[in-house]
C-alpha positions as CSV (number, residue, x, y, z in Angstrom):
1,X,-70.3,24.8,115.8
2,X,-68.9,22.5,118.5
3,X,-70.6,20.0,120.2
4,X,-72.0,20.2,123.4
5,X,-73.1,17.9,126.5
6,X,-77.4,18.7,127.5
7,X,-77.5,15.9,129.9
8,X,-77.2,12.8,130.8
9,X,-76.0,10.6,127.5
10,X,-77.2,13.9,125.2
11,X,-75.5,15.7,123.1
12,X,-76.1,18.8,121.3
13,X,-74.3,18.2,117.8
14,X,-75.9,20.9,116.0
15,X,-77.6,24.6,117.5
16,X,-77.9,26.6,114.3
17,X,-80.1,30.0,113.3
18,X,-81.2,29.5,109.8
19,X,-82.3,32.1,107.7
20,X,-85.8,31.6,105.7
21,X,-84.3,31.7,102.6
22,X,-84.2,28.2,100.3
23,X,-80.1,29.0,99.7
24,X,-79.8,28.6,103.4
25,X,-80.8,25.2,103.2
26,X,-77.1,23.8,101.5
27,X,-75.2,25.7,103.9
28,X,-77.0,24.0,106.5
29,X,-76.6,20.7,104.6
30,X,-73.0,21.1,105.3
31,X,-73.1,21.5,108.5
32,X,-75.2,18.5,109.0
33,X,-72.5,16.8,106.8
34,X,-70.0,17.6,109.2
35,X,-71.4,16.8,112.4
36,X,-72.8,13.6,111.3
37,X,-69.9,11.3,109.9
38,X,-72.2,8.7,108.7
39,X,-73.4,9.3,105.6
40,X,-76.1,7.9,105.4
41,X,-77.8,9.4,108.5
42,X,-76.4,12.6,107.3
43,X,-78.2,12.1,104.0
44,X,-81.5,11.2,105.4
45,X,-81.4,13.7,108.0
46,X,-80.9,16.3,105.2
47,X,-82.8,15.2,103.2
48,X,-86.1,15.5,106.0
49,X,-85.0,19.0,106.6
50,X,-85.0,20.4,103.6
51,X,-88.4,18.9,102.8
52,X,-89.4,20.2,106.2
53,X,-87.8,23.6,105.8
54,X,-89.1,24.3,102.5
55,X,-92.7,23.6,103.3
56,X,-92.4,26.5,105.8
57,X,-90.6,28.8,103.6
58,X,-93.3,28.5,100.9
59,X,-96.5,27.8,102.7
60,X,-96.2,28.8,106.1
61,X,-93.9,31.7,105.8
62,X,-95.4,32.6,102.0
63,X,-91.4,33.2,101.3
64,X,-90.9,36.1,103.8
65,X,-86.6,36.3,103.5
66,X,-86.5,38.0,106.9
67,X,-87.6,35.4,109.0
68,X,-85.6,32.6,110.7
69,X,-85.9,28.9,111.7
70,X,-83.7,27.4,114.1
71,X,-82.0,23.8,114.2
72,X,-81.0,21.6,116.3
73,X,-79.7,18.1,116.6
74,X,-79.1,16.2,119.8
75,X,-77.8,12.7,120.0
76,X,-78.0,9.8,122.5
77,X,-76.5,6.7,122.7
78,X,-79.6,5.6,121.0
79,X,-81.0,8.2,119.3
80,X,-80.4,11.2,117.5
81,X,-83.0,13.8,117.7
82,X,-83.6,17.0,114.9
83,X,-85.6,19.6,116.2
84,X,-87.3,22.5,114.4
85,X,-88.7,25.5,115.2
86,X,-90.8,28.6,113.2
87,X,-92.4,31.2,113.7
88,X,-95.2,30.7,110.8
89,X,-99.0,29.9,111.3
90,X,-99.7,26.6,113.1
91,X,-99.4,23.6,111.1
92,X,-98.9,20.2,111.8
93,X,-97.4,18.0,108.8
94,X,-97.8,14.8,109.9
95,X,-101.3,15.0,110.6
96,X,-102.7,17.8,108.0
97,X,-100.7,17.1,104.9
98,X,-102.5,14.7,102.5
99,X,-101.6,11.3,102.7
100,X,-100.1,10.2,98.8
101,X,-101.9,7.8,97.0
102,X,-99.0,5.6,96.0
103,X,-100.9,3.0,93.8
104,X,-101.5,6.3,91.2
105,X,-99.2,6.7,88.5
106,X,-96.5,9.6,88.9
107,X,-98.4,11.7,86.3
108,X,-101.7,11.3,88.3
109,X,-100.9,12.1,91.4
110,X,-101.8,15.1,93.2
111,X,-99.1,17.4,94.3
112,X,-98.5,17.5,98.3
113,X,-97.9,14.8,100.8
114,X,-95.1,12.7,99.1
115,X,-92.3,14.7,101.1
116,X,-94.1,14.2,104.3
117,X,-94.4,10.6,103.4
118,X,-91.0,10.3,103.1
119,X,-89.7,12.1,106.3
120,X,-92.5,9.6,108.2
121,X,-90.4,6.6,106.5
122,X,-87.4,7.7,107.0
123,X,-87.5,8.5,110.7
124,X,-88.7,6.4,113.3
125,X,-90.6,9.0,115.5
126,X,-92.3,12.3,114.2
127,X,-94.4,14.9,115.8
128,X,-95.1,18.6,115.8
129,X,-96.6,20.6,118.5
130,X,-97.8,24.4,118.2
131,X,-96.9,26.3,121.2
132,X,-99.0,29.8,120.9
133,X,-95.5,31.0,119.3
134,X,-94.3,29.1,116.6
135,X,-94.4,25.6,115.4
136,X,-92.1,22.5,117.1
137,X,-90.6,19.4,114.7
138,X,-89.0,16.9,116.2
139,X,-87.9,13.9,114.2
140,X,-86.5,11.1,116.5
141,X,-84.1,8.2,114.6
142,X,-82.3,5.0,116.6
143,X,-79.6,4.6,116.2
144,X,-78.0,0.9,115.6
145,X,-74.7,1.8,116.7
146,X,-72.3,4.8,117.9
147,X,-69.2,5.1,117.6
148,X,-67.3,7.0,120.4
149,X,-66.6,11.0,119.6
């Protein structure tokens, strides 16, 4: 998909339907791969969705293959923005999902929480809203540089 202008210095990089289904998640992988040059922001940005995407497929969803999430990624000159939308149960990650103990040994600790950690470290801004429809991600990350597209 090509880019697109959404206002002043934004830019929509990446407006994508994505099927409930964990396969779906490396096809959109490449896609993020291919609007995203660097590779590292391409690599963390993947690697928050598919964290994020996978907790709705198998907890808010409970797996149901004929439901859809949609995608989106808008960049600034100094930020690039990843938004994500569901229609499962309202849930907010960030502020429900148990904080990891990280002083526990690997073999201790409980399961839940780490990926959450994660996306909260690896972006600079995260929050989720529930709008009486479906549940809103949006991940913000500045950006040092940009180079001209």
């Amino acid at each position: 998909m090509k880019s697109r202008p959404c206002g002043h210095d934004k830019q929509v990089l990446l407006d994508c339907r994505v099927p409930a289904r964990l396969e779906a998640i490396e096809t959109l992988a490449d896609a993020v791969k291919e609007v995203l040059p660097d590779r590292d922001l391409a690599f963390s940005v993947n690697l928050c969705l598919e964290e994020l995407i996978t907790n709705v497929i198998v907890h808010g969803l409970k797996g149901a293959a004929d439901r859809f999430m949609q995608v989106q990624l808008i960049i600034s000159d100094d930020w690039l923005e990843i938004l994500l939308r569901d229609d499962a149960p309202r849930f907010d990650p960030f502020m429900q999902a148990p904080e990891p103990n990280l002083d526990l040994d690997v073999n201790e600790r409980p399961i839940g929480g780490l990926g959450v950690h994660m996306v909260k470290k690896l972006m600079d801004e995260v929050h989720a809203d529930y709008d009486g429809t479906g549940n809103l991600i949006v991940l913000r990350k500045r950006l040092s540089h940009r180079t001209a597209q």
